[in-house]
C-alpha positions as a printed Julia matrix, in Angstrom:
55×3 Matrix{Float64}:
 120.2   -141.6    -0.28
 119.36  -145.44   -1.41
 119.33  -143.78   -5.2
 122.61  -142.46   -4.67
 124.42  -144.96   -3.29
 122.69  -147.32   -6.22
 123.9   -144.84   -8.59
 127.37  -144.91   -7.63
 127.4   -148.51   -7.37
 126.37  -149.17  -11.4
 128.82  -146.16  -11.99
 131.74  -148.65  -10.26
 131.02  -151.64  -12.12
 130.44  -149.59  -15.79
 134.16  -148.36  -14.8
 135.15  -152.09  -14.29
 134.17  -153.1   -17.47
 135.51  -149.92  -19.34
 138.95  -151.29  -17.4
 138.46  -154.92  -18.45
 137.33  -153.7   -22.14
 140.87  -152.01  -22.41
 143.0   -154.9   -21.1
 141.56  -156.74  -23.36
 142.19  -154.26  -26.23
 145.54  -153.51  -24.95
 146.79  -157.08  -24.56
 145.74  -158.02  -27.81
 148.01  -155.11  -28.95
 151.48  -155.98  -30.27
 155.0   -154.19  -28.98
 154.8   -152.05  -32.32
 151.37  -151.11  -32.13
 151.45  -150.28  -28.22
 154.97  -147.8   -29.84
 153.4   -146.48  -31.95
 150.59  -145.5   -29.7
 153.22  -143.81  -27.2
 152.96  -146.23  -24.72
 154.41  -149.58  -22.66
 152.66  -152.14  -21.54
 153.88  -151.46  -18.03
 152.56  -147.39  -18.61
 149.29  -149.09  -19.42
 148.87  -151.35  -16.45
 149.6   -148.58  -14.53
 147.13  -145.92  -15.79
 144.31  -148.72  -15.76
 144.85  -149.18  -11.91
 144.63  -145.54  -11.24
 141.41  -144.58   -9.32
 139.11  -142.63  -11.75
 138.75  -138.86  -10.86
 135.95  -137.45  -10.99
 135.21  -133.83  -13.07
């Protein structure tokens, strides 16, 4: 049970930093770029503060 719940705990922080990798990436990211991905910087802050499902 400790294992598990230490497990789940690294899983939640390597998701944090995935999150703050891509805000980083994002924001450095200009209007075109983010257009020419298909996306808005408001579509982006909002799929980044989605809870992660899991498979």
């Amino acid at each position: 049970m400790v294992v598990r719940a230490w497990r789940a705990l690294i899983e939640m922080v390597g998701i944090g930093r995935e999150r703050s990798r891509a805000r980083y990436q994002l924001a450095a990211m200009t209007e075109r770029e983010l257009l020419d991905c298909g996306m808005t910087r408001s579509e982006i802050e909002y799929e980044l503060r989605r809870p992660r499902r899991r498979g």
